[in-house]
N, C-alpha and C positions, 0 to 999 in steps of 0.2 A: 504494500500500500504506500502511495505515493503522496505524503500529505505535511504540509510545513505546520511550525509551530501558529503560527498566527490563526491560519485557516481550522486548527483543533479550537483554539482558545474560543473563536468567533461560534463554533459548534456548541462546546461549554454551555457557552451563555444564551443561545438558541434553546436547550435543554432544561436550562437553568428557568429560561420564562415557561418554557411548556411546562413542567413541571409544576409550578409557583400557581399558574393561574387555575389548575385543580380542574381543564377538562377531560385529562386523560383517562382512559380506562385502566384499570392496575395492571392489564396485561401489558398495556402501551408504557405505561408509568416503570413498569419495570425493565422492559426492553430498553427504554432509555436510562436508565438507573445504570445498564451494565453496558452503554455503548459510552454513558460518561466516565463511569472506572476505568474504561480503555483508552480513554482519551488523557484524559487525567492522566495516568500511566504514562502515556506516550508523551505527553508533556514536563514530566517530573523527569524521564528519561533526557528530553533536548533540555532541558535547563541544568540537569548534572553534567550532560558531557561538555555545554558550554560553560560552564564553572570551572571544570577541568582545566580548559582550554585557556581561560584566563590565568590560573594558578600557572600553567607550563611558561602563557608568553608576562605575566610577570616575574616569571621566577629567573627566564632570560635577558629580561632588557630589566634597563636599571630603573627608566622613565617611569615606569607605572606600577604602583602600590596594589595590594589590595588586602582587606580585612578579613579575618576571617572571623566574621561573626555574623549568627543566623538574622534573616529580617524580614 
């Protein structure tokens, strides 16, 4: 599956109003309960490896700092 971080998050919140406004059926409320843990998922995964990524390119250059504290 071919799918960037923005276009999950934008799904999220598509889910997030379906869900909220209370027309779904619980069969539909839960298909989307388990299509947003996948997403979630999938986004909690592109946010570790680009954390990674910062920790490697600040750990090489001198210019750019970063904290390691959660937020």
């Amino acid at each position: 599956m071919n799918k960037s971080f923005e276009k999950a998050m934008k799904r999220l919140e598509e889910i997030a109003a379906l869900l909220e406004d209370g027309s779904q059926t619980l069969e539909d409320s839960l298909k989307l309960f388990e299509e947003a843990n996948e997403l979630s998922k999938f986004c909690e995964d592109k946010l570790n490896a680009a954390e990674k990524k910062l920790k490697i390119l600040t750990k090489n250059g001198k210019e750019f700092k970063i904290q390691e504290e959660m937020f």
